[in-house]
Backbone bond lengths (Angstrom), bond angles and torsions (degrees), N, CA, C in turn:
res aa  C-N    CA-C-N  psi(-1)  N-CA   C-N-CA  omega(-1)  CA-C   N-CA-C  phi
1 X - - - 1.445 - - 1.526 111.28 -
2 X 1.554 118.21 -48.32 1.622 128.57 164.08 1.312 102.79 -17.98
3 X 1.652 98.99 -72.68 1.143 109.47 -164.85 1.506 141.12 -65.14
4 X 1.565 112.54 -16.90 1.330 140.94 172.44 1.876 101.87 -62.86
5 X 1.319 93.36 -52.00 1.482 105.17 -179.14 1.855 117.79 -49.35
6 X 1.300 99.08 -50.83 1.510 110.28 177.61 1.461 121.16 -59.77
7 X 1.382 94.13 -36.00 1.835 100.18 -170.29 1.646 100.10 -76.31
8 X 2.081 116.63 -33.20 1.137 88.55 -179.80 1.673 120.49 -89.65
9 X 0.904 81.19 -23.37 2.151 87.14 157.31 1.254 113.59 -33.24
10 X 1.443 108.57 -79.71 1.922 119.87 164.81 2.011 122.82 -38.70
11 X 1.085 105.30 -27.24 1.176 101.70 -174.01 1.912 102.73 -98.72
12 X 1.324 104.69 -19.81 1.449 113.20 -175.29 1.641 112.80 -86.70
13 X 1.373 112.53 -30.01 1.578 119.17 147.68 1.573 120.96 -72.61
14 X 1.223 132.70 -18.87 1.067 125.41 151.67 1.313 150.50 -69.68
15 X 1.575 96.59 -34.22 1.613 110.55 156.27 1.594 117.82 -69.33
16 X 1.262 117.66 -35.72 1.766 124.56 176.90 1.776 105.43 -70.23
17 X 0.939 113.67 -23.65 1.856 119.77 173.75 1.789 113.82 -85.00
18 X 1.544 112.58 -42.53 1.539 123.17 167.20 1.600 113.57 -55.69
19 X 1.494 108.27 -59.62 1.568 120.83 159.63 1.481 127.81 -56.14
20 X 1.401 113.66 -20.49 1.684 117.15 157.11 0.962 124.83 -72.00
21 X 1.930 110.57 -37.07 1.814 114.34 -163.94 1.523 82.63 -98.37
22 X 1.401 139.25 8.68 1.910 121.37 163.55 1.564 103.73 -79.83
23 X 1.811 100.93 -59.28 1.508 95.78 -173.36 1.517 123.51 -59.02
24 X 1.169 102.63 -24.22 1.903 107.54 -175.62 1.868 82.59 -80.80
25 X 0.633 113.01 -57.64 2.002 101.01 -170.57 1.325 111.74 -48.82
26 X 1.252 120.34 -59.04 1.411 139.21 138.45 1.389 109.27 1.91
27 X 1.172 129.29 -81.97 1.391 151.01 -149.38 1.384 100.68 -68.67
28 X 1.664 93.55 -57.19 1.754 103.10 -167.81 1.583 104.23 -68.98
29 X 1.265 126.63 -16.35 1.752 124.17 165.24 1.461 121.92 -51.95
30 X 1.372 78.84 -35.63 2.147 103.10 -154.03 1.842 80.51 -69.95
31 X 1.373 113.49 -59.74 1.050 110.25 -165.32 1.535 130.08 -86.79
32 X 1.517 114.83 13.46 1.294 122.77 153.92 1.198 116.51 -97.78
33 X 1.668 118.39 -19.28 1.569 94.54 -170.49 2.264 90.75 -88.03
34 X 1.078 105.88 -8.68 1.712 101.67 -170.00 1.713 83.01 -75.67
35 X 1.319 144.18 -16.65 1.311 120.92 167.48 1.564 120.87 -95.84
36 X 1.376 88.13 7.63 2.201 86.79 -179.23 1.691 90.80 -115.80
37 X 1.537 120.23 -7.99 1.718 110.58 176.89 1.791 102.68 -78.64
38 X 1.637 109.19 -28.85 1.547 125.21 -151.76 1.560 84.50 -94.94
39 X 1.349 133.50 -39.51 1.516 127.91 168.78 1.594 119.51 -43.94
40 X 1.694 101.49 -55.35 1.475 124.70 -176.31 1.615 95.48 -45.13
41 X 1.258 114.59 -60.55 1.655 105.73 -145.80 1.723 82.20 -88.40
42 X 0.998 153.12 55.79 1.710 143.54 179.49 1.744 75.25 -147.99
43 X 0.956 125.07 -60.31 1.794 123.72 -171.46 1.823 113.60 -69.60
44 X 1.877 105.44 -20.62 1.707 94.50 168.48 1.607 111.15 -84.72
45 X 1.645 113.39 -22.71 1.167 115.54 -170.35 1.921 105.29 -82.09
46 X 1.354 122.85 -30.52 1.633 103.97 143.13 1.065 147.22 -46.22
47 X 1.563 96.01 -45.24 1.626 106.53 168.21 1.920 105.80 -70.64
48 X 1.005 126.99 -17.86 1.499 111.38 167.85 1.556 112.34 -78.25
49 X 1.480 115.25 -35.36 1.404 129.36 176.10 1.676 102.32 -48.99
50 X 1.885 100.65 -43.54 1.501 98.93 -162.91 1.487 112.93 -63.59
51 X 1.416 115.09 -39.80 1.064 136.47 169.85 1.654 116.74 -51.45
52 X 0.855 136.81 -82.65 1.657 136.75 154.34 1.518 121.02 -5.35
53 X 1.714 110.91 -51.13 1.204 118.99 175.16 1.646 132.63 -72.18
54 X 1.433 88.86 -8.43 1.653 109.63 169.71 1.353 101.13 -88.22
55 X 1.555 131.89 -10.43 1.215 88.03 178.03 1.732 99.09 -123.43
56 X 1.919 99.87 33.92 1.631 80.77 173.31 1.617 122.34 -83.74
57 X 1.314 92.28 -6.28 2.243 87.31 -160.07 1.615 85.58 -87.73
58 X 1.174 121.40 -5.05 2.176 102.50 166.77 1.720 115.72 -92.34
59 X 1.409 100.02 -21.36 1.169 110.35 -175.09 2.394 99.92 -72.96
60 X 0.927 103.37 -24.69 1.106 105.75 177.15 1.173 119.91 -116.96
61 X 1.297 129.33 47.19 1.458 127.22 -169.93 1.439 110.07 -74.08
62 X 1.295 123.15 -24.56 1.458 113.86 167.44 1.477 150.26 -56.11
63 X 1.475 100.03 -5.14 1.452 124.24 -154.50 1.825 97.59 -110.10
64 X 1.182 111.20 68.50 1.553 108.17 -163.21 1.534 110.51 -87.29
65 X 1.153 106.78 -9.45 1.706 101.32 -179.00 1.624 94.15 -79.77
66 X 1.626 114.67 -40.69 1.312 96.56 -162.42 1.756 125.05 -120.08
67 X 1.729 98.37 15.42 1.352 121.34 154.33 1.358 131.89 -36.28
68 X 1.702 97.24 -58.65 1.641 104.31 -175.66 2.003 109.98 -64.15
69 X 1.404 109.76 -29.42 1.485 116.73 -167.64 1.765 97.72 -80.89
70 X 1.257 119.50 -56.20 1.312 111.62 174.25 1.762 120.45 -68.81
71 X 1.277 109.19 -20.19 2.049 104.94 168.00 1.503 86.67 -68.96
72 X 1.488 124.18 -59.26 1.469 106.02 -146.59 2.037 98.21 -58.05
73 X 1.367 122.06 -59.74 1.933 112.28 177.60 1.449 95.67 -43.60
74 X 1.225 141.67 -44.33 1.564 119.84 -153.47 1.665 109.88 -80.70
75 X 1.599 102.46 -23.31 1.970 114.39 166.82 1.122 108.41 -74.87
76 X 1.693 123.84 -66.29 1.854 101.25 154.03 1.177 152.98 -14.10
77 X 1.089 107.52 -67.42 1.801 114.31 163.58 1.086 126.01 -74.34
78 X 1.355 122.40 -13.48 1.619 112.46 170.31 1.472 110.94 -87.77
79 X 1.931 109.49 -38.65 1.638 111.90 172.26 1.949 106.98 -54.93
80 X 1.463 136.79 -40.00 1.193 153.84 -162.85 1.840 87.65 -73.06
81 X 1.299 120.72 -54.06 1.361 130.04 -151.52 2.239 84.07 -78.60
82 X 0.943 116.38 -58.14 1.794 130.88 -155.29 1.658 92.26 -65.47
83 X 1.679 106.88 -36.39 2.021 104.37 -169.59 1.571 98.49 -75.90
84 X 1.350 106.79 -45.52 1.709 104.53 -173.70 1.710 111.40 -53.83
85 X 1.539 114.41 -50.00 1.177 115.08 173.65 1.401 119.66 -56.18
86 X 1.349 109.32 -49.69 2.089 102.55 161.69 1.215 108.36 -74.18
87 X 1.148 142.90 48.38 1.380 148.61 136.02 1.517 113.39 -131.69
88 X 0.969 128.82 -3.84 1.903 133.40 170.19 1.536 97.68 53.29
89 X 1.306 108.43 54.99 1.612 116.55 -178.42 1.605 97.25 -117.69
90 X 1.290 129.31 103.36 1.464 155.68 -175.56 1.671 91.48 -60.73
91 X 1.178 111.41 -76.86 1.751 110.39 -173.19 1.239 110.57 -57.34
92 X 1.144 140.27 16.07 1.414 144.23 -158.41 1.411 93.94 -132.34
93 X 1.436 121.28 -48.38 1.462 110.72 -177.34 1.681 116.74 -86.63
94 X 1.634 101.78 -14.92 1.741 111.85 162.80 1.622 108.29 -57.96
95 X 1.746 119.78 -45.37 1.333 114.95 -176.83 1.629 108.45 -56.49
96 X 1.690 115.61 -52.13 1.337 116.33 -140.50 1.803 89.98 -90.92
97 X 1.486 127.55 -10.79 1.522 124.41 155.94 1.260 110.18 -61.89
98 X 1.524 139.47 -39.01 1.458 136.81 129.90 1.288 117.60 19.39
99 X 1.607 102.01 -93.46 1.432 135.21 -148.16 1.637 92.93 -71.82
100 X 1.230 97.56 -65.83 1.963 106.64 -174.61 1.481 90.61 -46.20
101 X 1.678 156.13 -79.49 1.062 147.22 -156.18 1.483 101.27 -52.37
102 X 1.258 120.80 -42.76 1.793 117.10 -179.10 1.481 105.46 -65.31
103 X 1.052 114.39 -30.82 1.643 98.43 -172.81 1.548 104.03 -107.70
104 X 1.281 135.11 24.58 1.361 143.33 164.89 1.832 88.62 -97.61
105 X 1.197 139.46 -74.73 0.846 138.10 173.94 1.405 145.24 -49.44
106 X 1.608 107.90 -28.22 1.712 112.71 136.21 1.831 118.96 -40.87
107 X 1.115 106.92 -62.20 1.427 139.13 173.57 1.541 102.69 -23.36
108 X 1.446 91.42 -83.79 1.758 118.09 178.03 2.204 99.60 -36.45
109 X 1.021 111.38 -52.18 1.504 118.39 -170.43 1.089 106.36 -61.31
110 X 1.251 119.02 -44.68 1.572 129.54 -155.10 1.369 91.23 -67.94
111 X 1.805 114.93 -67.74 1.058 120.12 170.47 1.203 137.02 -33.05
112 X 1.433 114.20 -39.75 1.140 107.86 -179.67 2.175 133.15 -63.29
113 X 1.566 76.20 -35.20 1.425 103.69 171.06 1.773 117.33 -76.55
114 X 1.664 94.54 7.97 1.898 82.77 173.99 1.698 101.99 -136.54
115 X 1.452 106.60 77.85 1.909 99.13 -163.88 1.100 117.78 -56.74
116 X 1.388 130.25 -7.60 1.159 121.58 170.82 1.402 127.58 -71.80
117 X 1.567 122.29 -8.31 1.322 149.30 -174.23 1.669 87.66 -77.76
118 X 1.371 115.63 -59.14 1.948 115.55 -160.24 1.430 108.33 -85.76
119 X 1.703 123.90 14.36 1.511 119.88 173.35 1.408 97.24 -101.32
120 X 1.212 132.51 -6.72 1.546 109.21 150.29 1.465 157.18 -110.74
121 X 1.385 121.26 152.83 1.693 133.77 -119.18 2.056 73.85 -73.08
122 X 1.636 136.02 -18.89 1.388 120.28 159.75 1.008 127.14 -36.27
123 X 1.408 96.99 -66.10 1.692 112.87 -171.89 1.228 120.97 -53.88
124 X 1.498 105.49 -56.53 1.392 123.47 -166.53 1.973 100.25 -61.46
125 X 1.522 117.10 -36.13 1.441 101.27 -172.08 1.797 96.52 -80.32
126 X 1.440 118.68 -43.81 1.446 107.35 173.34 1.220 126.52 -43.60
127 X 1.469 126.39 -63.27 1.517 125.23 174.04 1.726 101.48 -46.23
128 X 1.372 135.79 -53.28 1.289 125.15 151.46 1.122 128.81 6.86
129 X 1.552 110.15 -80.56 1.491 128.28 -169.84 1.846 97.32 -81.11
130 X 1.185 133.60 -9.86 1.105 124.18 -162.66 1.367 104.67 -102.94
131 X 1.660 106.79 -30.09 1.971 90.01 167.68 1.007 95.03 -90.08
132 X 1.557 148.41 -33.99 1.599 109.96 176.72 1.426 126.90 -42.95
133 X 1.408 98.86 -40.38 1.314 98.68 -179.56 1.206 135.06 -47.85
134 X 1.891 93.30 -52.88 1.372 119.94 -177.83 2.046 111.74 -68.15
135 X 1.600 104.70 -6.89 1.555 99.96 170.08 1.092 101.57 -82.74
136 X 1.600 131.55 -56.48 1.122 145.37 -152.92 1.869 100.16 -72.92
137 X 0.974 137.61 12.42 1.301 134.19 -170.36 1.138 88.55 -126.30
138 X 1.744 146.87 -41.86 1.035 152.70 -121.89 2.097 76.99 -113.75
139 X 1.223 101.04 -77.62 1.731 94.83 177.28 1.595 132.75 -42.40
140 X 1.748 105.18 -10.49 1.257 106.09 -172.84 1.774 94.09 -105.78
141 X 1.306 127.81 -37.77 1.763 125.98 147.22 1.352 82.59 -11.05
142 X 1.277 113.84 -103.71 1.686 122.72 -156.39 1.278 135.25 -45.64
143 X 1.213 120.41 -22.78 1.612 146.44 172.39 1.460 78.78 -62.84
144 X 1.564 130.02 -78.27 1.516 127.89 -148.14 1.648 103.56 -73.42
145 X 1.242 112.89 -24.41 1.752 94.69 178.59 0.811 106.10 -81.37
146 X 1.978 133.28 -23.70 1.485 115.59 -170.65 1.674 87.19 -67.39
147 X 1.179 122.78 -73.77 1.505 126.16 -173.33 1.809 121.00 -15.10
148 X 1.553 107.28 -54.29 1.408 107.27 -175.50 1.662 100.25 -73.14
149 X 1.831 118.46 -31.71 1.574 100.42 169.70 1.141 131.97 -53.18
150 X 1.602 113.13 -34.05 1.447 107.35 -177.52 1.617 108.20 -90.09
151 X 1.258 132.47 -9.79 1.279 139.37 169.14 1.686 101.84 -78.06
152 X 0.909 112.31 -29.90 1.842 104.85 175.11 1.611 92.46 -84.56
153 X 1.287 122.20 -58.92 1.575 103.11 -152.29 1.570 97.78 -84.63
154 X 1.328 145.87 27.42 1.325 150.12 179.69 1.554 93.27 -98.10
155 X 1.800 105.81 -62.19 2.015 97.51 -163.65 1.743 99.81 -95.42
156 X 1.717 113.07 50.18 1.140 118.27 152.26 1.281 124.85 -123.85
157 X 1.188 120.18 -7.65 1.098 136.61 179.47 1.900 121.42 -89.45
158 X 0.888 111.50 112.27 1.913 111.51 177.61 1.357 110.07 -37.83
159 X 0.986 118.44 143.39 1.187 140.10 8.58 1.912 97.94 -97.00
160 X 1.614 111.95 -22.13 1.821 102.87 -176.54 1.648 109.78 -63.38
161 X 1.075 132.19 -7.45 1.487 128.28 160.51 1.442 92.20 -51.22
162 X 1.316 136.31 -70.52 1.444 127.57 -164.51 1.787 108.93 -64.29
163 X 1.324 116.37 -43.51 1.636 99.79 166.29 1.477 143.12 -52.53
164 X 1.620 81.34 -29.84 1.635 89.68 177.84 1.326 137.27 -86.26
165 X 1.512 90.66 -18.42 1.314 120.71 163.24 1.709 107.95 -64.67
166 X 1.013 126.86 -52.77 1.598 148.27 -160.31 1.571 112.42 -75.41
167 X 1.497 101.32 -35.85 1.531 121.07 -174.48 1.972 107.77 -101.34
168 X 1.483 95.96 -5.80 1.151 86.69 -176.44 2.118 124.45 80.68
169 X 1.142 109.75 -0.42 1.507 117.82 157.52 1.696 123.10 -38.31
170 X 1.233 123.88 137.38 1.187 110.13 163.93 1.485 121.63 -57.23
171 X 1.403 102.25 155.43 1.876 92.28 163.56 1.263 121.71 -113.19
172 X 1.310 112.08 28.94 1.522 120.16 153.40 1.550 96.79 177.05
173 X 1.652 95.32 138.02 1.452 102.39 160.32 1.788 116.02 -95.23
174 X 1.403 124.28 -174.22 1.287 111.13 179.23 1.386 113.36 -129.82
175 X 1.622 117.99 146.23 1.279 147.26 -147.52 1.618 88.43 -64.31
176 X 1.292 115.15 160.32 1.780 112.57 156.65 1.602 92.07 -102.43
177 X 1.228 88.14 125.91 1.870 102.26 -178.41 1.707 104.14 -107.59
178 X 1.173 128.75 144.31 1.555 123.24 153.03 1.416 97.17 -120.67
179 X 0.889 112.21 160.12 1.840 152.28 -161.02 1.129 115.28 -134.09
180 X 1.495 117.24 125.55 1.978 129.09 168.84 1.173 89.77 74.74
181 X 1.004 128.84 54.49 1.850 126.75 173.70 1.245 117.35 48.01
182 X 1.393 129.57 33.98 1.624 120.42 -163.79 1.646 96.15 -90.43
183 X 1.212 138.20 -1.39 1.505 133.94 -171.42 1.430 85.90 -113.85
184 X 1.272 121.42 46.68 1.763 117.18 151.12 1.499 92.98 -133.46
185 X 1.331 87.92 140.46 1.805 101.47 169.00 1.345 119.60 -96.63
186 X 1.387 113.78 120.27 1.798 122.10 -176.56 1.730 99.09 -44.88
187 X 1.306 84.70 150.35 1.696 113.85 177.61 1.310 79.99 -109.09
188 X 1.658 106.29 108.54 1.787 116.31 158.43 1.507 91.63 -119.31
189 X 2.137 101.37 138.89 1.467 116.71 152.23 1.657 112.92 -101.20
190 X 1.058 84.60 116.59 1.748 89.65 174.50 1.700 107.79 -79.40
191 X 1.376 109.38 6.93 2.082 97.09 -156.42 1.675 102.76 -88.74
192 X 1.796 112.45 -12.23 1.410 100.05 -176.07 1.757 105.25 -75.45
């Protein structure tokens, strides 16, 4: 009878440890793929950025002294933004989201200083689509850091530090960072 007792003891800690290492495996899924769904929509909203930025150097063809300097950053950052993506290198497409915000914002200045550039019904619907854009890119940044926070502070915590370790999980994914203030969007007045 002792012995009946022990084995189901042993088998009743074993099933509560099998059912720990599912839900912690479990868990740590839930919370990697919510940082590769929160990646997805931060990498379509570049690719809409990428798109937009092709059509700023026609939208401004008038601006010839300072066309060639802003096409050449806006061919940079999209070639920087297109290599990282054919390489699935995350910090690579954080730099070249960088570059594209620096040369939207050269852009924005230049413009601003030539009003005859912002009286047409082009411009005015492009810059349009370009701070939506530029909100909607800015909210999806944040969607993915909340995501990689709770995916970092999830496989640090005991007992999924040991699953993730076990299952092979990363032990940290990485933040989307901007640098030199480029994740602020210029305050342009078009009214002078």
């Amino acid at each position: 009878m002792k012995k009946n007792i022990w084995i189901y003891a042993l088998l009743g800690i074993l099933v509560i440890m099998v059912i720990s290492v599912i839900v912690g495996y479990n868990s740590l899924v839930d919370s990697d793929e919510g940082v590769d769904k929160a990646q997805s929509e931060v990498v379509n909203r570049l690719n809409q950025r990428q798109d937009l930025m092709g059509q700023l150097i026609p939208t401004v063809e008038g601006l010839q002294e300072h066309a060639e300097a802003i096409y050449d950053k806006i061919v940079e950052a999209r070639k920087a933004y297109a290599d990282s993506v054919d390489a699935g290198d995350v910090e690579g497409m954080i730099e070249a989201d960088t570059l594209q915000v620096e040369a939207i914002t050269q852009l924005l200045i230049v413009i601003e200083d030539n009003p005859n550039i912002h009286a047409t019904s082009a411009f005015l619907g492009l810059m349009d689509n370009i701070s939506a854009m530029e909100s909607a890119l800015a909210q999806a940044r944040r969607d993915y850091n909340t995501s990689v926070g709770n995916y970092n502070t999830s496989v640090r915590k005991f007992p999924k530090v040991l699953y993730a370790s076990l299952f092979g999980f990363e032990s940290e994914k990485p933040y989307w960072k901007m640098n030199n203030g480029a994740d602020e969007i210029p305050q342009i007045d078009f009214s002078n």
